[in-house]
N, C-alpha and C positions, 0 to 999 in steps of 0.2 A: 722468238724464243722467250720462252717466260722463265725468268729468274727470280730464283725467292728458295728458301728452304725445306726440305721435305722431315716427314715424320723418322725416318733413320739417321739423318743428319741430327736431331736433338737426341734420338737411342745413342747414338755413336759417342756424343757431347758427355753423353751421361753417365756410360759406364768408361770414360777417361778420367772423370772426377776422383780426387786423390779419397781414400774411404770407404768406397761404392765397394768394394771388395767385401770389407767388413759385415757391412747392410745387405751385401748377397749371399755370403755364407748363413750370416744370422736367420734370414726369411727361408732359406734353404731348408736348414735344421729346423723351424720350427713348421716349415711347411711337410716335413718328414715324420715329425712327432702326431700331429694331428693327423696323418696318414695310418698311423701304426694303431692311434686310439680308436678310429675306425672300422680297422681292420679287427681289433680285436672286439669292441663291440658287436658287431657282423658273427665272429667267431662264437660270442657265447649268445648269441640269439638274442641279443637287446633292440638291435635292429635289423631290418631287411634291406636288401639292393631291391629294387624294382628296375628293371629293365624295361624301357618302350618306344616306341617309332622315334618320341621328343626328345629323350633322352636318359638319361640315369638317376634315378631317384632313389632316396634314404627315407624310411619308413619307422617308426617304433612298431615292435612288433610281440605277441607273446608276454604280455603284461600283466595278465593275470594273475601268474602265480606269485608275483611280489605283495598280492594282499593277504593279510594272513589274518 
């Protein structure tokens, strides 16, 4: 039997930590906000989604008409 600790036993450690609340809300919220500036870049055509086999890629797209 091999004894020794696994990678959930230090997840578990971690989010028992007195704080870890705080620092999860915070990355929450800001993980939300950069979701929404995304979304709306996407929205007015600044950028593209590319969809493919690899995975999901963010594109600048439609650039030209900001030269004036």
């Amino acid at each position: 039997m091999v004894v020794g600790r696994t990678l959930w036993d230090f997840v578990i450690e971690v989010i028992r930590m007195p704080g870890f609340g705080i620092v999860l809300i915070a990355l929450l919220i800001l993980l939300e906000v950069i979701l929404i500036l995304i979304l709306v870049l996407v929205h007015n055509g600044l950028i593209c989604i590319k969809f493919s086999y690899g995975g999901l890629g963010l594109e600048l797209c439609n650039l030209a008409w900001l030269k004036a």
